[in-house]
gemmi code that builds the backbone of each chain (N, CA, C; Angstrom):
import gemmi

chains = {
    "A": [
        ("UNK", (-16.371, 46.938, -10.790), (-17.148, 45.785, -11.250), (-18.382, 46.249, -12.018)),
        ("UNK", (-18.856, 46.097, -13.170), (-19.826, 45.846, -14.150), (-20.948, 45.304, -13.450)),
        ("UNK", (-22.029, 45.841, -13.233), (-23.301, 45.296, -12.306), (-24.391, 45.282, -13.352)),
        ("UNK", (-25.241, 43.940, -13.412), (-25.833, 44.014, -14.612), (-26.966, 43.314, -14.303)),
        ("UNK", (-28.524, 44.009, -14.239), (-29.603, 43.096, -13.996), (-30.052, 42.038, -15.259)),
        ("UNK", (-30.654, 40.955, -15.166), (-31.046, 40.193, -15.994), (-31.795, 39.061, -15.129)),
        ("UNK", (-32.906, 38.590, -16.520), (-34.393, 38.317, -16.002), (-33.979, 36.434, -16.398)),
        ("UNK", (-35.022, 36.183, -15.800), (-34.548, 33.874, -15.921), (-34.410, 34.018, -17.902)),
        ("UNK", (-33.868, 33.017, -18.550), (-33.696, 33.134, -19.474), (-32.540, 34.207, -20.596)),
        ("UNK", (-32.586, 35.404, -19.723), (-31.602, 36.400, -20.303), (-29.926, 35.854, -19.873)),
        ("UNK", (-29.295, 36.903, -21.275), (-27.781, 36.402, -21.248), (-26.548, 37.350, -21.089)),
        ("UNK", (-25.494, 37.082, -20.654), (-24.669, 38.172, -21.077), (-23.613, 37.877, -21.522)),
        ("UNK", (-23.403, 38.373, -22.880), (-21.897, 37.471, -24.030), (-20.915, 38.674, -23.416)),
        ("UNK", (-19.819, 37.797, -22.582), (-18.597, 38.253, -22.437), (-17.362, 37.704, -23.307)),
        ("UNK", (-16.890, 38.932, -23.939), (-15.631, 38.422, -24.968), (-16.625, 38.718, -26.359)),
        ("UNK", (-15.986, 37.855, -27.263), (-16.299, 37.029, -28.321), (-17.359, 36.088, -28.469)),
        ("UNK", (-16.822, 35.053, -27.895), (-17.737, 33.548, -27.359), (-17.759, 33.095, -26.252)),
        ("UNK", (-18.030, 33.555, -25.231), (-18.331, 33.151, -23.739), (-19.943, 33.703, -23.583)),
        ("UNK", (-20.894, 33.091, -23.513), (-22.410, 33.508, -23.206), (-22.859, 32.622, -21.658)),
        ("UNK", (-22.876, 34.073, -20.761), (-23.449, 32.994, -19.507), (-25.330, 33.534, -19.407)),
        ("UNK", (-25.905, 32.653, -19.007), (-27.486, 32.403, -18.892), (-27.796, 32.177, -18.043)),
        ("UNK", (-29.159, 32.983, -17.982), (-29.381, 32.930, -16.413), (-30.663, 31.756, -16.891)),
        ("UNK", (-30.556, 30.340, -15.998), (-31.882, 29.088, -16.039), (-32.250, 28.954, -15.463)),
        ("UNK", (-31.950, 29.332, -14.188), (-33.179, 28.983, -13.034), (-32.912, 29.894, -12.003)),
        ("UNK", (-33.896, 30.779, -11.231), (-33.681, 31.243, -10.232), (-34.770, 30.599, -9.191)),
        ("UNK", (-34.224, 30.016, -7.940), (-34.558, 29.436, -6.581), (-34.420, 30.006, -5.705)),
        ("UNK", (-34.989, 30.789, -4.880), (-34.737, 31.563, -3.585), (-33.151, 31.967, -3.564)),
        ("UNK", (-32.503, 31.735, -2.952), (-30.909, 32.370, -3.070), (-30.327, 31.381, -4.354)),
        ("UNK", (-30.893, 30.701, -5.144), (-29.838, 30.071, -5.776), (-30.467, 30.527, -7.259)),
        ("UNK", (-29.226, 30.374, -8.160), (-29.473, 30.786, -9.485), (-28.263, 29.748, -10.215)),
        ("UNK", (-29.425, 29.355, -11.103), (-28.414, 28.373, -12.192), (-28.003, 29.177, -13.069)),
        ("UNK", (-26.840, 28.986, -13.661), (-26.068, 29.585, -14.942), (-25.614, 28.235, -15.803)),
        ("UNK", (-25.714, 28.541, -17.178), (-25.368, 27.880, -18.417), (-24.380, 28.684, -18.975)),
        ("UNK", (-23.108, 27.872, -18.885), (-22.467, 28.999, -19.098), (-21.885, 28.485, -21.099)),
        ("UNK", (-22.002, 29.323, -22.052), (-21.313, 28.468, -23.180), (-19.670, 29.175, -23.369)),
        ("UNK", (-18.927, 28.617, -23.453), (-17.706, 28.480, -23.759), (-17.209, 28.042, -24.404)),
        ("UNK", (-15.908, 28.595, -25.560), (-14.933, 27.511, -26.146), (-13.898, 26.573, -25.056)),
        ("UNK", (-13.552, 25.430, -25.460), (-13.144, 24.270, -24.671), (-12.145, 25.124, -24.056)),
        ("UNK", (-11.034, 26.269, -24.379), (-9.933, 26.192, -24.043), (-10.355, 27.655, -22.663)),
        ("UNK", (-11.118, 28.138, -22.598), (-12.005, 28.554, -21.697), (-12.507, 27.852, -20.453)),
        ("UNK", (-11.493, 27.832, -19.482), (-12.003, 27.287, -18.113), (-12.708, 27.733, -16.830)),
        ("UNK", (-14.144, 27.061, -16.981), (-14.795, 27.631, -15.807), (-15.080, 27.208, -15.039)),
        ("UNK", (-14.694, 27.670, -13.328), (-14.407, 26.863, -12.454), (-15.405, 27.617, -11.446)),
        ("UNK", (-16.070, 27.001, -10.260), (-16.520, 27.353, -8.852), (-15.305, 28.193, -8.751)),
        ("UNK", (-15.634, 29.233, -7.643), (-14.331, 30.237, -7.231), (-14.113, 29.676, -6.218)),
        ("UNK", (-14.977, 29.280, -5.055), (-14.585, 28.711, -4.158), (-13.824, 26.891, -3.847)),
        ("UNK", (-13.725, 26.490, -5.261), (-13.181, 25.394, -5.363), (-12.001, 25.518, -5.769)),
        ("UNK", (-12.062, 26.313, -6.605), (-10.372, 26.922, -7.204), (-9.224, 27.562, -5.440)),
        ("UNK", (-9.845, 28.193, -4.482), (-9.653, 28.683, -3.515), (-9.421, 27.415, -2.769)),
        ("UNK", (-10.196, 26.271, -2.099), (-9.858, 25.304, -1.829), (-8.686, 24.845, -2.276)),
        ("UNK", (-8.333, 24.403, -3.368), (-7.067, 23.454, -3.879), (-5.893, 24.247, -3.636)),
        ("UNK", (-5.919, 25.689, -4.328), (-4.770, 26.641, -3.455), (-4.559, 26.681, -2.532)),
        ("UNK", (-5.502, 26.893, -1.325), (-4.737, 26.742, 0.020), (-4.329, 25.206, 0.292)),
        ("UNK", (-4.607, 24.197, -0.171), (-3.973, 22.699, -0.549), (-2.495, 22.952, -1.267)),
        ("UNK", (-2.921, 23.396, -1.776), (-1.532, 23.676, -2.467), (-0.370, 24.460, -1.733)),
        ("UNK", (-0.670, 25.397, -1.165), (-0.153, 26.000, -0.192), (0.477, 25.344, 1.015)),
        ("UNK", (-0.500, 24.696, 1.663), (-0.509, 23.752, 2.233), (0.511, 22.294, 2.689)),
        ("UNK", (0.674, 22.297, 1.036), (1.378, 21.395, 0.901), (2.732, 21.280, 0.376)),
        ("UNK", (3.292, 22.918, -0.014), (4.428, 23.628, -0.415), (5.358, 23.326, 1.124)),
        ("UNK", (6.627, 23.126, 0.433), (7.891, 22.764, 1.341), (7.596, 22.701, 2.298)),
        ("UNK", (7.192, 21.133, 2.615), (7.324, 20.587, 3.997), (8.789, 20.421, 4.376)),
        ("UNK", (9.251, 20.346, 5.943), (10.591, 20.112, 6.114), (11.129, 18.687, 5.982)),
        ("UNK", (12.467, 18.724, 6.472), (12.893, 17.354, 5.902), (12.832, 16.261, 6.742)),
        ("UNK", (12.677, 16.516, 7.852), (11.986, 15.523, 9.028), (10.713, 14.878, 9.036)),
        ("UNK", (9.953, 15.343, 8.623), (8.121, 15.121, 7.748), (8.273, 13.927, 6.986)),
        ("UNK", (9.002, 14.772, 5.762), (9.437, 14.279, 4.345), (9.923, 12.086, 5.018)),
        ("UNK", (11.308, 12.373, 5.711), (11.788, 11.660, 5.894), (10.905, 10.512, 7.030)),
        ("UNK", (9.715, 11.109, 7.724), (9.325, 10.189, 8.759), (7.644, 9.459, 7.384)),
        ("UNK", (7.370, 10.392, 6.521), (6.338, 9.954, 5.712), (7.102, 8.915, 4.482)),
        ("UNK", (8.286, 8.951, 4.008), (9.086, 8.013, 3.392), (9.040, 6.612, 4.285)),
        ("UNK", (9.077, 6.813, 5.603), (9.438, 5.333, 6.370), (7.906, 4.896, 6.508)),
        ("UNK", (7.293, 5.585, 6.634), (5.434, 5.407, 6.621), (5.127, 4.210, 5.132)),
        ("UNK", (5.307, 5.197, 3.826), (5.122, 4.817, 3.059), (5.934, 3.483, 2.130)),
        ("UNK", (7.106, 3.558, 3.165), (8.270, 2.537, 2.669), (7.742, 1.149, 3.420)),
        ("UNK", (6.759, 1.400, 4.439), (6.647, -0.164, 5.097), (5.152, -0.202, 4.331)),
        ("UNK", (4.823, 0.468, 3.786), (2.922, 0.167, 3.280), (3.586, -0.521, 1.867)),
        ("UNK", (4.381, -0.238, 1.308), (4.914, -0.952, 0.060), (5.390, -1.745, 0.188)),
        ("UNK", (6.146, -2.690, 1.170), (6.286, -3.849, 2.021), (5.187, -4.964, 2.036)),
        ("UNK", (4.409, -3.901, 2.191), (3.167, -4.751, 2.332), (2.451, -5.618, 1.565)),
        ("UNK", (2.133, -4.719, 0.428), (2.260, -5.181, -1.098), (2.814, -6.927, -1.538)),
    ],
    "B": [
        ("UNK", (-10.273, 11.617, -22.407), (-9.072, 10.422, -22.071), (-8.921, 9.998, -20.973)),
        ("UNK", (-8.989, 8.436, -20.639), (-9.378, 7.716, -19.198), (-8.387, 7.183, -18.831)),
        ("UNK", (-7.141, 7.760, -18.072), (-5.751, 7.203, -17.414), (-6.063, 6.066, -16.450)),
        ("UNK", (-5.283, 5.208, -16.785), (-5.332, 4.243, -15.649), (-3.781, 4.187, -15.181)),
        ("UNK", (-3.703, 4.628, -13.762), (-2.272, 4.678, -13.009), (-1.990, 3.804, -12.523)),
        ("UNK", (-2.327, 2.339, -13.150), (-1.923, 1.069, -12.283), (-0.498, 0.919, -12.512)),
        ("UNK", (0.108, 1.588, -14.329), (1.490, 1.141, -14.344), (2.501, 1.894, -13.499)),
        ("UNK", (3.200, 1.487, -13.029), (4.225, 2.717, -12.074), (4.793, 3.043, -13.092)),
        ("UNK", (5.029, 5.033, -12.910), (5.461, 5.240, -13.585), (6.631, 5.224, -13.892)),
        ("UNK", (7.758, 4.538, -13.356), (8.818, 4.488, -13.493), (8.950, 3.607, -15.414)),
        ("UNK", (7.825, 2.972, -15.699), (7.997, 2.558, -16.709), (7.739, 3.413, -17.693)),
        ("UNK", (7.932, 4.498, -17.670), (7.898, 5.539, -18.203), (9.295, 5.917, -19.188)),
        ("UNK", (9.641, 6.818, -19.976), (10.613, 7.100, -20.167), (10.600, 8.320, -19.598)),
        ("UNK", (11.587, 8.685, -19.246), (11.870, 10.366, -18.923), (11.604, 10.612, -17.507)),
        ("UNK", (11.046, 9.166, -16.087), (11.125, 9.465, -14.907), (12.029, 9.271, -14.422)),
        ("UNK", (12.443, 9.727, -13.052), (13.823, 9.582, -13.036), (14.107, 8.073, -12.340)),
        ("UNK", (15.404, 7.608, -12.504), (15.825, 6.099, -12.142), (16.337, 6.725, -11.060)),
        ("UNK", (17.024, 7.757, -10.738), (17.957, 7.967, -9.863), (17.564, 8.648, -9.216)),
        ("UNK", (17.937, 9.083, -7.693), (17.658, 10.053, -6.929), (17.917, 11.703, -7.149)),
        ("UNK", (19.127, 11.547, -7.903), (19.223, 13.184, -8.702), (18.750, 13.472, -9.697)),
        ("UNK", (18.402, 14.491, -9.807), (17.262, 14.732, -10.758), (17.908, 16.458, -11.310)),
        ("UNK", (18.762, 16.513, -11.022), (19.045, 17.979, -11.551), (19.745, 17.411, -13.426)),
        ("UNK", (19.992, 16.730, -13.715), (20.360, 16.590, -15.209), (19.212, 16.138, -15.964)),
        ("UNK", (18.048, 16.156, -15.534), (16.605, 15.626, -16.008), (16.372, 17.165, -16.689)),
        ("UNK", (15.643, 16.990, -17.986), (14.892, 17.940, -18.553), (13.815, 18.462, -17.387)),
        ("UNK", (13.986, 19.803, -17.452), (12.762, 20.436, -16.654), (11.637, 19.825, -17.022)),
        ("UNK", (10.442, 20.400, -15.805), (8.786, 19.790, -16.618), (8.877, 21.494, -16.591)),
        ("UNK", (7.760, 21.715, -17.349), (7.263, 23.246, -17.674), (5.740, 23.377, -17.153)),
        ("UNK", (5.439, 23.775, -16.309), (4.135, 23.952, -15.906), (3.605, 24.506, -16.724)),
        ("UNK", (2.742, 24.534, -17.812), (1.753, 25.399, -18.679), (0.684, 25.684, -17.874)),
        ("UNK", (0.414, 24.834, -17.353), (-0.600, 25.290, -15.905), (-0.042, 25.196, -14.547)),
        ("UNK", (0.221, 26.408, -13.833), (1.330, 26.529, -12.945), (-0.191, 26.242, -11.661)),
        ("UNK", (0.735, 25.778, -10.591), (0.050, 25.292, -9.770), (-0.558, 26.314, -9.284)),
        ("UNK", (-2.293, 26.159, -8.882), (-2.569, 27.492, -8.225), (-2.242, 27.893, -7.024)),
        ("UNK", (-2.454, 29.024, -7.155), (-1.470, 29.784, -6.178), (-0.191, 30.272, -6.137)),
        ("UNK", (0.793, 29.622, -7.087), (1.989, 29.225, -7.048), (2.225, 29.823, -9.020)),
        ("UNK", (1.300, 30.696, -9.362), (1.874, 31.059, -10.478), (2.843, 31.727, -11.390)),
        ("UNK", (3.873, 32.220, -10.556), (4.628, 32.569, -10.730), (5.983, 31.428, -11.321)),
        ("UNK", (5.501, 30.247, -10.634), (6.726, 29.139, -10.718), (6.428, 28.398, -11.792)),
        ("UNK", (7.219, 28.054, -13.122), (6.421, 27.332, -14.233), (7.705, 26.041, -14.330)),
        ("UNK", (8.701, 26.277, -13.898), (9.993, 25.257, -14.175), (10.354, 24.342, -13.002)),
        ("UNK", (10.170, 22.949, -13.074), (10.648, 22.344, -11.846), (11.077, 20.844, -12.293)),
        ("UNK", (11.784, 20.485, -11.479), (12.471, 19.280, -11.670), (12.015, 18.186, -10.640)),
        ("UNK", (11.527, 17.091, -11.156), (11.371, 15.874, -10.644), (12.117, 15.052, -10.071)),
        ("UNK", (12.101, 14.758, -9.318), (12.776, 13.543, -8.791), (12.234, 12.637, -7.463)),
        ("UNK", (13.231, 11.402, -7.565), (12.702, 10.743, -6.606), (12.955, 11.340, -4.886)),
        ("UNK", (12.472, 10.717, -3.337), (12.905, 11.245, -2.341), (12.981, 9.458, -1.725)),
        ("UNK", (13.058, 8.891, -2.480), (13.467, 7.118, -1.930), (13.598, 5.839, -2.955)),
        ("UNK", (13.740, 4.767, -2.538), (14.279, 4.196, -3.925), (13.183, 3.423, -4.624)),
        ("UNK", (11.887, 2.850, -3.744), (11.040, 2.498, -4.168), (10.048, 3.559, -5.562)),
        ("UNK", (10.355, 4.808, -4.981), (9.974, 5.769, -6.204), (8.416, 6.003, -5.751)),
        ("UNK", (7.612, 5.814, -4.602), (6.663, 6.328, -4.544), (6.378, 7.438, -3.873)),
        ("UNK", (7.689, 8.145, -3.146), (7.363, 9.469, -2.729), (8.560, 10.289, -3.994)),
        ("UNK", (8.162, 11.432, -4.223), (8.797, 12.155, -5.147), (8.917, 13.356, -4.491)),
        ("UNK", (9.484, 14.155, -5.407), (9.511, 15.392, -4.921), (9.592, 16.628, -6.579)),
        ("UNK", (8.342, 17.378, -6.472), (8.541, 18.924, -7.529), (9.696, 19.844, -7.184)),
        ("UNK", (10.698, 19.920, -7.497), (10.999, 21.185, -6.542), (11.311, 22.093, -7.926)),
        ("UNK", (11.218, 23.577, -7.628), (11.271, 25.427, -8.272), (12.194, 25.002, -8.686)),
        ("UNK", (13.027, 25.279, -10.046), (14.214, 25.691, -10.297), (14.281, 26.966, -10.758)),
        ("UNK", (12.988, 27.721, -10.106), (13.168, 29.162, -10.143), (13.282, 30.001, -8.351)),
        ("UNK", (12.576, 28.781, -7.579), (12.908, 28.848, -6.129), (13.273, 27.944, -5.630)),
        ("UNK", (14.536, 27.685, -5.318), (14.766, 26.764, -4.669), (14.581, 25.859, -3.357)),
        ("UNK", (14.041, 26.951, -2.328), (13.533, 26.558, -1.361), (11.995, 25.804, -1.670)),
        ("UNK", (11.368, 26.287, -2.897), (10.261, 25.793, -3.077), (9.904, 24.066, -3.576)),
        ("UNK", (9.408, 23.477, -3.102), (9.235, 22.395, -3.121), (7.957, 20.897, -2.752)),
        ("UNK", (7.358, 20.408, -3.599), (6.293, 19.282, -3.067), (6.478, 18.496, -3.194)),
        ("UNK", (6.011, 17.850, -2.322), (6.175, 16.080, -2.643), (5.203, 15.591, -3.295)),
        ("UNK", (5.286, 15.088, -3.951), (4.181, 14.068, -5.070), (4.321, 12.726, -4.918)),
        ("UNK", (3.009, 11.499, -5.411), (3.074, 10.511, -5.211), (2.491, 10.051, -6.485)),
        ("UNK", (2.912, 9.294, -7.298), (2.462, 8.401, -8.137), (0.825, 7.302, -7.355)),
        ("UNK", (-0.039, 7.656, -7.776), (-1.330, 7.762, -6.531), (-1.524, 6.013, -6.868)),
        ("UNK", (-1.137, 5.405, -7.780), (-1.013, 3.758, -8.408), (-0.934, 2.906, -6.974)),
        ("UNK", (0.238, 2.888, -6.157), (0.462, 2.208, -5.205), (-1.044, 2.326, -4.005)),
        ("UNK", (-0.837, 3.725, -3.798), (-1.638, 3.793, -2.690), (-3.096, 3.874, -2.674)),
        ("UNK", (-3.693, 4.581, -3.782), (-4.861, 4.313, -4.447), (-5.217, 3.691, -5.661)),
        ("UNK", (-4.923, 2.516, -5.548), (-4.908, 1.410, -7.121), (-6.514, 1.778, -7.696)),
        ("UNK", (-7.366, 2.047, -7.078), (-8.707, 2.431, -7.946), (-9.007, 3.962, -8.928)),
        ("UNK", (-8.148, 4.645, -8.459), (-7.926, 6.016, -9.257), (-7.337, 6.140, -10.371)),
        ("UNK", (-8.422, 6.592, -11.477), (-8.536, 6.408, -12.531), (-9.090, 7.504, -13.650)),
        ("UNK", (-8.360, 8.468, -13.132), (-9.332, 10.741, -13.593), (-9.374, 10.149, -14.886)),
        ("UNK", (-10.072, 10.636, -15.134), (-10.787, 11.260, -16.798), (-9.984, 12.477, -16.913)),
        ("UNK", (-9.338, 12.628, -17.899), (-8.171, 13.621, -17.918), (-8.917, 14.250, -19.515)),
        ("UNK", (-9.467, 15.301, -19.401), (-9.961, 16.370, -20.415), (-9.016, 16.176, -21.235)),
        ("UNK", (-9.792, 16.229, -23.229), (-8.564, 15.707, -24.399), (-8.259, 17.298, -24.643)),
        ("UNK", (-8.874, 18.352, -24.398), (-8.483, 19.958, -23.923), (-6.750, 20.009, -22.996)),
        ("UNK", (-7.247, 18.973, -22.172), (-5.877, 19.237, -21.527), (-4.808, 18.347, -22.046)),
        ("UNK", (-5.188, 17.518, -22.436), (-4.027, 16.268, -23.305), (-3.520, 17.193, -24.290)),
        ("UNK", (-4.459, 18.611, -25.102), (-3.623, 19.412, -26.500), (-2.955, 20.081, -25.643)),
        ("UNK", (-3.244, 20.852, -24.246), (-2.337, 21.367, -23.932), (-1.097, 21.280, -23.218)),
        ("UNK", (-1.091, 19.588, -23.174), (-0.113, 19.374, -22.958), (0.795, 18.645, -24.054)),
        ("UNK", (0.255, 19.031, -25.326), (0.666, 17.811, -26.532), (0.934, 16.930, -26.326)),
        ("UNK", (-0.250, 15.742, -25.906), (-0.450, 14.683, -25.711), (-0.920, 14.076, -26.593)),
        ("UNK", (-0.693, 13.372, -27.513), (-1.547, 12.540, -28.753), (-1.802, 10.819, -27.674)),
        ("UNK", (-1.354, 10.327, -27.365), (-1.373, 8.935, -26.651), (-2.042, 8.990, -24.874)),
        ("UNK", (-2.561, 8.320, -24.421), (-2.663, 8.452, -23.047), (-1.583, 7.710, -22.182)),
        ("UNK", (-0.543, 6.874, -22.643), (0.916, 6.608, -22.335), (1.534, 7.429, -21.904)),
        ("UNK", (1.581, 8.801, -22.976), (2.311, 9.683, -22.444), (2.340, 10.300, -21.248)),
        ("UNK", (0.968, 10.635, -20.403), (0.441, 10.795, -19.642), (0.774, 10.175, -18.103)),
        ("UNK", (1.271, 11.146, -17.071), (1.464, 10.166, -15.861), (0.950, 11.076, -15.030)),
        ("UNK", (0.242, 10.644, -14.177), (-0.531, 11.610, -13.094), (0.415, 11.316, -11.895)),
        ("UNK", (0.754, 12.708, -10.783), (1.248, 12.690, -9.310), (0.169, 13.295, -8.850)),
        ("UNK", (-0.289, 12.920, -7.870), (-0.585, 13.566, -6.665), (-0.364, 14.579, -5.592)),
        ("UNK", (-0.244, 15.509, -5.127), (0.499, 16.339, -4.292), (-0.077, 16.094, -3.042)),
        ("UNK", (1.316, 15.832, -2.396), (0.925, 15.397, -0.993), (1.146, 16.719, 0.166)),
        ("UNK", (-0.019, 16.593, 0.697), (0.308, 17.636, 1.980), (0.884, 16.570, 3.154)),
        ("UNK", (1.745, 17.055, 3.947), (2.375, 16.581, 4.883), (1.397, 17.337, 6.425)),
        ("UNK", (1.451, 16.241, 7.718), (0.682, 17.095, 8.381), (1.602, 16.667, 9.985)),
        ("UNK", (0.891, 16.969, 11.096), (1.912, 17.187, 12.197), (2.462, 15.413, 12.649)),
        ("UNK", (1.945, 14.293, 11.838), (2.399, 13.167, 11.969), (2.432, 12.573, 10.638)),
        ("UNK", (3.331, 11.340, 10.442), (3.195, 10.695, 9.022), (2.358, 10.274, 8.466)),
        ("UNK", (1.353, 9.717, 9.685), (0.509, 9.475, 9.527), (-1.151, 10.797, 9.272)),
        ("UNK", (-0.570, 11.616, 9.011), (-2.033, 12.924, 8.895), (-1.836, 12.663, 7.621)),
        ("UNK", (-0.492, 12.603, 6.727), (-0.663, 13.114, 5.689), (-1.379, 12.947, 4.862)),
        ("UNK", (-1.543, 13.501, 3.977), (-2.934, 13.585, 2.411), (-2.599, 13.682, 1.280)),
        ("UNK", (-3.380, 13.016, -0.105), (-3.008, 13.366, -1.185), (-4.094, 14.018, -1.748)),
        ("UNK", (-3.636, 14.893, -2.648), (-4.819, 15.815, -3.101), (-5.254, 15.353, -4.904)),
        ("UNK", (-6.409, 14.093, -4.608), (-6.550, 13.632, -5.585), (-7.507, 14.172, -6.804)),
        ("UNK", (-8.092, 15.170, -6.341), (-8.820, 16.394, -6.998), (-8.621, 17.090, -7.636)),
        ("UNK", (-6.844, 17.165, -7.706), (-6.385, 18.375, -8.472), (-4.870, 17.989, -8.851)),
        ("UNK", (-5.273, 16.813, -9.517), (-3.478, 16.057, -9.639), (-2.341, 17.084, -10.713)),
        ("UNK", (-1.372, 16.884, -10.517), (-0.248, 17.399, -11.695), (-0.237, 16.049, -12.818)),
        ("UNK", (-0.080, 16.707, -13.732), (-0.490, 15.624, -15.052), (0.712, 16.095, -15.937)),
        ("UNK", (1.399, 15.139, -16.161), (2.811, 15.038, -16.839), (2.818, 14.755, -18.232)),
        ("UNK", (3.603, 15.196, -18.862), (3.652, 14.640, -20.767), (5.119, 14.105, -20.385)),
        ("UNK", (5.394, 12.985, -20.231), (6.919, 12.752, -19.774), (7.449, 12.714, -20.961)),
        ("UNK", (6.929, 12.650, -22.334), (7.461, 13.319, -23.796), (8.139, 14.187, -23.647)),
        ("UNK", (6.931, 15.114, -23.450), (7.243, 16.629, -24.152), (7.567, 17.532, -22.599)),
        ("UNK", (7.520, 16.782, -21.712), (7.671, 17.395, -20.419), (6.965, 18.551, -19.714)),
        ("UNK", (6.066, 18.430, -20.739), (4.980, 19.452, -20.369), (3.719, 19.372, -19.114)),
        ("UNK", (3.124, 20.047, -18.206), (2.801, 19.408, -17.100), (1.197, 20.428, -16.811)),
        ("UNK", (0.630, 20.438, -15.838), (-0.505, 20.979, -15.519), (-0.812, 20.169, -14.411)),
        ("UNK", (-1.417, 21.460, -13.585), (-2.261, 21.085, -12.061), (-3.674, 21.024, -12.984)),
        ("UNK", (-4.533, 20.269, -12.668), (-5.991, 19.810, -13.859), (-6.614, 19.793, -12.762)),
        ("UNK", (-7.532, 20.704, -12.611), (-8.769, 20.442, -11.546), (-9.777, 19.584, -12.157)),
        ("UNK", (-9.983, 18.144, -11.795), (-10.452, 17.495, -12.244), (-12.369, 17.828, -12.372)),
        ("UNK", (-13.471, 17.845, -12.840), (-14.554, 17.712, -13.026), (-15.681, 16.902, -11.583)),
        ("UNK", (-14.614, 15.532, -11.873), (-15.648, 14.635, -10.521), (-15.590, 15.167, -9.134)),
        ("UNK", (-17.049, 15.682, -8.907), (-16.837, 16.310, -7.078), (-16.837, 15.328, -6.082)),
        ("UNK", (-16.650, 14.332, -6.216), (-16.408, 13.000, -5.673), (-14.975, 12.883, -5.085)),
        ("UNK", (-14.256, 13.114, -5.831), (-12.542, 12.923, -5.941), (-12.067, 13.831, -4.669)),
        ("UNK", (-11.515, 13.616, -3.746), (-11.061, 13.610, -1.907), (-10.019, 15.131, -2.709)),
        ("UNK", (-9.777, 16.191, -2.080), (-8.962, 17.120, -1.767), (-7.884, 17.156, -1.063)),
        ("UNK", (-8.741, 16.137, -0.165), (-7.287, 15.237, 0.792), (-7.514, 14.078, 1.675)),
        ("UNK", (-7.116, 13.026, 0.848), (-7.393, 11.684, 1.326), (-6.187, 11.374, 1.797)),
        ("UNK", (-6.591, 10.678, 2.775), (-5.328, 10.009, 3.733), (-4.910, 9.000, 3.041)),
        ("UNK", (-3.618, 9.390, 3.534), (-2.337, 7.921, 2.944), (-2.399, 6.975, 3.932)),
        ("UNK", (-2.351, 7.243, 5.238), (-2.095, 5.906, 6.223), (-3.363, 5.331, 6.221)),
        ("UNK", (-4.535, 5.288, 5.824), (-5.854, 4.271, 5.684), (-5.778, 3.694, 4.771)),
        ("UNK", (-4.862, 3.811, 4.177), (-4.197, 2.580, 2.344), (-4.007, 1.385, 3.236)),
    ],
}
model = gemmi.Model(1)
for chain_id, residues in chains.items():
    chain = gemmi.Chain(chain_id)
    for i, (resn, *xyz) in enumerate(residues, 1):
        res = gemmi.Residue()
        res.name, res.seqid = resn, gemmi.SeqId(i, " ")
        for name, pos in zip(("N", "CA", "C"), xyz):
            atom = gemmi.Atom()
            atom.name, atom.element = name, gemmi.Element(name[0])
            atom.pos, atom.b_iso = gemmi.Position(*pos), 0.0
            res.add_atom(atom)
        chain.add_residue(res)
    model.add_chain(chain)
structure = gemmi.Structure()
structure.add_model(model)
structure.setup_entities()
């Protein structure tokens, strides 16, 4: 890993066109501005980590589940 | 681009009418679900006749498989802002084209289960092109219960 000091205001252009900025530093917290082209997605790591184990999570349930959440959802549309 | 999932998507072209779904054009994940990147090809279909539980399943693993929900029925107020970034990458010119599922986690009763409205699969039922879209709003449930509908 690349370890790199920088002061409030300073930047570091990764790539081409990705520039992240350092805007505010708060006791443990530090804002970043990050600039990017649109097709450049930047995400929390720990949110990206969340939805995967969701995702995971939610990979091949069995068919007894499947079939008792169909009769769940088959009488809520009833309802309707 | 601001989807509204009130229409079911069955009024769609290209969802399935029928319960088999193996003669349906693949969807192509361009954004493969995370975690799950290895799998980019899967086939849709229904898992009942009303059409609000579905099912993704691998047609590169077959054992692999999710259930999805057209989120319209059960959450009629959900309404993502779907990035026009992700509409090119899914060559989307219209927001018609566009049908959002939900992925449902299943849990130790029918009633646990959840939809993960945070991070929907977003369909081009055109071009069959698809993406898991981590949506922007930190508002939007990771996993909201189905049986409090």
């Amino acid at each position: 890993m690349l370890v790199l000091s920088r002061r409030l205001g300073e930047s570091v252009v990764i790539g081409d066109d990705v520039v992240v900025t350092v805007l505010e530093i708060r006791g443990d917290v530090v804002r970043l501005g990050v600039d990017a082209p649109r097709h450049v997605q930047v995400r929390r790591q720990e949110l990206l980590a969340q939805v995967e184990e969701s995702n995971r999570a939610a990979a091949s349930p069995d068919d007894d589940a499947v079939a008792g959440l169909s009769r769940l959802v088959g009488d809520k549309d009833e309802d309707h | 681009m601001r989807l509204t999932t009130t229409t079911a998507p069955d009024a769609g072209p290209g969802f399935p009418s029928q319960s088999a779904g193996s003669d349906l054009p693949a969807l192509d994940l361009v954004r493969p679900l995370l975690g799950f990147p290895d799998y980019r090809r899967f086939a849709l279909a229904r898992l009942d006749e009303t059409g609000v539980l579905c099912e993704l399943r691998s047609l590169e693993q077959p054992d692999l498989r999710f259930v999805v929900i057209p989120p319209a029925v059960l959450f009629p107020d959900y309404a993502p802002e779907i990035d026009e970034e992700v509409a090119e990458a899914l060559d989307a010119s219209n927001p018609d084209d566009l049908l959002v599922l939900a992925l449902v986690t299943l849990g130790d009763t029918p009633q646990a289960a959840t939809a993960n409205l945070l991070a929907p699969v977003v369909v081009n039922h055109r071009t069959r092109r698809a993406a898991q879209v981590l949506l922007e709003d930190p508002e939007l449930p990771l996993r909201a219960p189905l049986a409090a509908r």
